[in-house]
C-alpha positions as CSV (number, residue, x, y, z in Angstrom):
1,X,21.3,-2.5,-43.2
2,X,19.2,-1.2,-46.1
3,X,16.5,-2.4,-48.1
4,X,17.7,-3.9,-51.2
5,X,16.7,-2.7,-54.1
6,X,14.6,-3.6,-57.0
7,X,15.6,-4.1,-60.3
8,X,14.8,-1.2,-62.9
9,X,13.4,-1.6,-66.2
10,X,14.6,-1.2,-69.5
11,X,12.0,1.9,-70.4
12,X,14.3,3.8,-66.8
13,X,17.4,3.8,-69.1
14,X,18.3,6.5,-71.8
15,X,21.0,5.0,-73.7
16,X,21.5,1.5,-74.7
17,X,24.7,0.0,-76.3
18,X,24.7,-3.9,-77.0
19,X,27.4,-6.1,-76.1
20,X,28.1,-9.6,-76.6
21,X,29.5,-11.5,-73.3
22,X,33.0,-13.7,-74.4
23,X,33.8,-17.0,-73.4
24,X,36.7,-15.5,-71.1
25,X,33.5,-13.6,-69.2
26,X,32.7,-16.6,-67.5
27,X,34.0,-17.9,-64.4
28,X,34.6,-21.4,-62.7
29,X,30.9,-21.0,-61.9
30,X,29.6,-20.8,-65.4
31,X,28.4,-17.5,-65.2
32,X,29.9,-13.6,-65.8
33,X,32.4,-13.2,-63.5
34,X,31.0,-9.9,-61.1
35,X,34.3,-7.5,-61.8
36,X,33.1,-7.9,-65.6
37,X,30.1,-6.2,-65.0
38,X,31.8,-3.0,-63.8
39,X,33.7,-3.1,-66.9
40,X,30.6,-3.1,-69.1
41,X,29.7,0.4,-66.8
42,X,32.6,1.5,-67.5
43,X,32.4,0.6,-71.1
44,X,28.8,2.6,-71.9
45,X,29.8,5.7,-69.9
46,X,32.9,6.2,-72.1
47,X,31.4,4.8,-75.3
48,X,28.3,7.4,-74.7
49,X,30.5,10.6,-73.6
50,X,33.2,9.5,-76.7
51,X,30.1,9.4,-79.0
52,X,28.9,12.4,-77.9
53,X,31.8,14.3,-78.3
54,X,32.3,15.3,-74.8
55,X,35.6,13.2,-74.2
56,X,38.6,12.7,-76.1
57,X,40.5,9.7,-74.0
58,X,44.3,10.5,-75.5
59,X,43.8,14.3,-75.5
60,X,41.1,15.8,-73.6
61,X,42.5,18.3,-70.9
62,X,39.8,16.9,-68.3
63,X,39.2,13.4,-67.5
64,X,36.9,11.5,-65.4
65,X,38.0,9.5,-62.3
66,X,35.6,7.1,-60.7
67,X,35.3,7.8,-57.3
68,X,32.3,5.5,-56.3
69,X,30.8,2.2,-57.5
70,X,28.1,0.2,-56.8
71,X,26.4,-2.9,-58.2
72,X,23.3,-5.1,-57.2
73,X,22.8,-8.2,-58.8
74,X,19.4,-9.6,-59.7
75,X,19.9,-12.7,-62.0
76,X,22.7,-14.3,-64.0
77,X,24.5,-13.8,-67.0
78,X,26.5,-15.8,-69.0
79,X,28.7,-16.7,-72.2
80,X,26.6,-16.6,-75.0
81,X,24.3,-13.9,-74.5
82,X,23.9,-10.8,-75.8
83,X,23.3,-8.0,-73.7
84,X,21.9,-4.4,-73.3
85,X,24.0,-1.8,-71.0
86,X,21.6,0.8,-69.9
87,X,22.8,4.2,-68.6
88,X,21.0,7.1,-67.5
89,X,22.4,10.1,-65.3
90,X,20.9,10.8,-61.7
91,X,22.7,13.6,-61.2
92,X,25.3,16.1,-62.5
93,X,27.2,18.4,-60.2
94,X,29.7,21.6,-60.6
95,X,32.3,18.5,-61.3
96,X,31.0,15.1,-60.8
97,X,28.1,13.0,-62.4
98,X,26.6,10.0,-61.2
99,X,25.8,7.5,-63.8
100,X,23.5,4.7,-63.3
101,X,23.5,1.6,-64.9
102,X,22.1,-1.6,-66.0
103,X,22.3,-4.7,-67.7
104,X,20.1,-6.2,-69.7
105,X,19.9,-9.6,-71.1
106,X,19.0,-8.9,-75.2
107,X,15.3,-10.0,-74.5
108,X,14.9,-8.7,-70.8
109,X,12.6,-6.1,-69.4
110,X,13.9,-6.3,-66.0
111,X,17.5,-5.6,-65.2
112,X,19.9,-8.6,-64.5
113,X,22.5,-6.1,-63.2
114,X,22.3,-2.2,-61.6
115,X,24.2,0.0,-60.3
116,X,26.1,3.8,-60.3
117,X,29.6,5.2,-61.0
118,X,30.3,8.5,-59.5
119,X,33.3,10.4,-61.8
120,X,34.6,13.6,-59.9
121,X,36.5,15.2,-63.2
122,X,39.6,16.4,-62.9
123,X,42.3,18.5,-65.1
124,X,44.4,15.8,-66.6
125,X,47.6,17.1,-65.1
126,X,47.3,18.2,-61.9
127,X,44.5,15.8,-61.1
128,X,42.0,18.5,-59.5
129,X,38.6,19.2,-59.9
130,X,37.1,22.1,-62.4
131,X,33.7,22.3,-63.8
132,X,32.4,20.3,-65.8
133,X,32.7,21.5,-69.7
134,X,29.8,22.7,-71.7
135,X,30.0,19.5,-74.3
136,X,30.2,17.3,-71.1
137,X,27.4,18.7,-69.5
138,X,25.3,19.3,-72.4
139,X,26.1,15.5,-72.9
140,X,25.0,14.0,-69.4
141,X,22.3,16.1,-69.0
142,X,20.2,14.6,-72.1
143,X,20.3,11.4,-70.1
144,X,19.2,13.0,-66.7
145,X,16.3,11.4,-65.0
């Protein structure tokens, strides 16, 4: 087994977006359920790349599929609070990119949440890799570590 990790810092993240946690976050528990957090990943990757102009989610010929997740979690979050999702790009192949990610309570130096989606991007229709396009990759590589 291996070493678990330590949680990052806010100044290890690139690009921040803020969200707010909903009363439907929560489970019986009384904290953020842990599939939500993947949805808040999944929630800055596409926020930064629409943003950025490097994806078009009704029309772009080339989307991202998530082939890899990961998520370690460090403390609890919970309905209301207000958040920080960090992302920041570890690496950026000929057609994948892994994203790393964190969350952030609003206040927090140290990450409540980390972790990493791997996208492999493929043509929309027949679903195989190509390279990744020059607004794509200008886009992830601004946030590369």
């Amino acid at each position: 087994m291996s070493e678990r990790a330590s949680a990052h810092k806010r100044a290890q993240y690139r690009h921040f977006l803020p969200i707010q946690t909903r009363w439907s976050d929560n489970d019986a528990y009384g904290h953020v359920n842990n599939v939500v957090y993947y949805s808040w990943f999944d929630t800055v990757v596409n926020e930064y790349l629409i943003a950025s102009g490097a994806l078009d989610i009704q029309a772009s010929a080339i989307v991202g599929l998530v082939v890899e997740t990961h998520c370690n979690y460090f403390s609890e979050l919970a309905f209301p609070q207000r958040l920080d999702a960090g992302m920041r790009v570890a690496h950026a192949g000929r057609s994948s990119v892994r994203y790393e990610l964190a969350l952030f309570g609003a206040d927090a130096d140290t990450a409540s949440a980390q972790g990493h989606f791997v996208h492999v991007y493929v043509d929309r229709a027949s679903r195989r890799p190509v390279p990744l396009p020059p607004a794509l990759r200008a886009a992830v590589e601004r946030l590369r570590i």
